[in-house]
Every structure is written in structure tokens, then in C-alpha cells.
C-alpha atoms as one frame of an Amber mdcrd trajectory, in Angstrom:
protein
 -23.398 -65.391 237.347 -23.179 -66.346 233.807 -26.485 -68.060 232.152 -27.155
 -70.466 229.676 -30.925 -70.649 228.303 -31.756 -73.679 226.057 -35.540 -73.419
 224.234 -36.431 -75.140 220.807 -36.769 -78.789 222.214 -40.148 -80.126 220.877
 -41.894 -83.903 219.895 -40.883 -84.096 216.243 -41.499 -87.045 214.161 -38.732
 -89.264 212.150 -37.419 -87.341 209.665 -38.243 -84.097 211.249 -35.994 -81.053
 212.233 -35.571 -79.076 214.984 -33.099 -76.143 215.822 -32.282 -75.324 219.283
 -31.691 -71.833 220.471 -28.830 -71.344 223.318 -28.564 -68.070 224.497 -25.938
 -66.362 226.778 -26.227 -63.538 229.381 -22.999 -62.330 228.236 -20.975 -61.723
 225.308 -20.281 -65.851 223.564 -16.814 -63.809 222.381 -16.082 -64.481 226.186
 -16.230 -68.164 225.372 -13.250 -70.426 224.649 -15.951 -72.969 223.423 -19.357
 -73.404 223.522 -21.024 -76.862 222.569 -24.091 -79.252 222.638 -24.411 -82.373
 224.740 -27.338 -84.557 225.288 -28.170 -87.026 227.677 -30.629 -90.098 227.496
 -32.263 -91.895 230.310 -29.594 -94.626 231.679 -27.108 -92.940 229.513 -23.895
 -90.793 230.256 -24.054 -87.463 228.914 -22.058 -87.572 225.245 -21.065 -84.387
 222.793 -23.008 -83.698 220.472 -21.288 -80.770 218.471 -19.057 -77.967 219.536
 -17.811 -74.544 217.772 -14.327 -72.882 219.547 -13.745 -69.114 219.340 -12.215
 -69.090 215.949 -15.084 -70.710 214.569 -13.686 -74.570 213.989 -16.339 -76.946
 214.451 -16.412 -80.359 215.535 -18.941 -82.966 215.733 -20.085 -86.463 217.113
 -20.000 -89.443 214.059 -23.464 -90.345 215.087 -24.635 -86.610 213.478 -22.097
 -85.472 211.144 -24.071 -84.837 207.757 -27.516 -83.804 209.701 -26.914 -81.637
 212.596 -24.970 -78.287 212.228 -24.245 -75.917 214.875 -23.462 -72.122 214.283
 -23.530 -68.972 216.254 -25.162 -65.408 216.194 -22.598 -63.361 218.411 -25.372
 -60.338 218.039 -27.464 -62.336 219.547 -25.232 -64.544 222.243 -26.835 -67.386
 221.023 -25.535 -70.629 219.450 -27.737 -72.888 217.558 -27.959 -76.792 216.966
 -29.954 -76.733 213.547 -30.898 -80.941 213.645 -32.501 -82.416 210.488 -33.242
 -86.527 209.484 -34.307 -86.808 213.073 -34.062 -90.490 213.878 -35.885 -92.159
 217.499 -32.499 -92.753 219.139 -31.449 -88.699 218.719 -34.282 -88.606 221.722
 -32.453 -86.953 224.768 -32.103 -83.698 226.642 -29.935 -81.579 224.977 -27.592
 -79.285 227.007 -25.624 -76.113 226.037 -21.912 -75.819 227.099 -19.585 -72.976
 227.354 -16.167 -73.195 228.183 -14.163 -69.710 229.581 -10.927 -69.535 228.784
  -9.073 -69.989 232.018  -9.051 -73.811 232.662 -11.493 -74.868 234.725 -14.138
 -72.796 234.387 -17.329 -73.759 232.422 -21.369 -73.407 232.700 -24.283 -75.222
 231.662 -27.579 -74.568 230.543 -30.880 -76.435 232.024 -31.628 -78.852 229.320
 -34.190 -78.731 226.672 -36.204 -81.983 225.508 -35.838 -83.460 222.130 -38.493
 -86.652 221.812 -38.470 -88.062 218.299 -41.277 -90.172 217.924 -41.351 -93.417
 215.398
């Protein structure tokens, strides 16, 4: 069974920065894409940013210029580095990996993200 751990969430103030850690229990070469969504209360779960194999990146409008995402394949990890933290950016964030065969997918747990005004 293939696992997704989130950690890195915290209560940050406007402005702040976070970086979220997403780490796989197998190889992330494995992975056709692996991504960041977030969800707030009352709200449908969106994309936040998402890297593919070959190492394109794509990202929402609402955080291109403040959050970047990247990977450490030595690590099975991929990271959501998020600066000029605003209150709306509040959520829980969720890592995403996509196999390769259609269909098949995981999820991490979530990880909480409060940005306080």
C-alpha cells in the first residue's frame, strides 16, 4: 500500500512562509504526477500546484509568483515552499500522486495551513 505523509502545516501570520514536506513510501520516479491540493471549509477541493515526471510544473493563478513546488527524489519527498501568505491561502493542504496506469492515484492525510490576519 503506497503512502503519502504530509507535515509542515503550521499557524503563520500574513506575510509568512511555510514549506510543506510530502513524503512517499516508495520511489516518486514511480509517479506520473505528484501535486498539492487544498481544501477549505464549505469549499471543493482545488489544485494548488503540480510537478509531472519530467519535471514540468504547473500551478493555480491564485499562487503563481509565491508558492513553488519541487522535489527531492533521494528523499521521496515533494515540497510546496509557500511565501506572502495571505488569510484566504487557509486550508488543508493535500499531497497527490498520480501512477502511471490511468486510474490509479493516492492521497496523503492533509496537513493544516491557518494564516492568521
Amino acid at each position: 500500500q503506497v503512502q503519502l505523509v504530509e507535515s509542515g502545516g503550521d499557524l503563520v501570520q500574513w506575510g509568512g512562509s511555510l514549506r510543506l514536506s510530502c513524503t512517499a513510501s516508495i520511489d516518486i520516479a514511480r509517479f506520473k504526477t505528484m501535486a498539492w491540493y487544498r481544501q477549505a471549509p464549505g469549499n471543493e477541493r482545488e489544485l494548488v500546484a503540480e510537478v509531472t515526471y519530467g519535471g514540468n510544473t504547473n500551478y493555480a493563478e491564485f499562487v503563481k509568483g509565491r508558492f513553488t513546488i519541487s522535489t527531492d527524489s533521494a528523499k521521496d519527498t515533494v515540497y510546496l515552499q509557500m511565501n506572502s501568505l495571505k488569510p484566504e491561502d487557509t486550508a488543508t493542504y493535500y499531497c497527490k500522486a498520480d501512477g502511471f496506469l490511468r486510474g490509479i492515484e493516492f492521497w496523503g492525510q492533509g496537513t493544516q495551513v491557518t494564516v492568521s490576519s
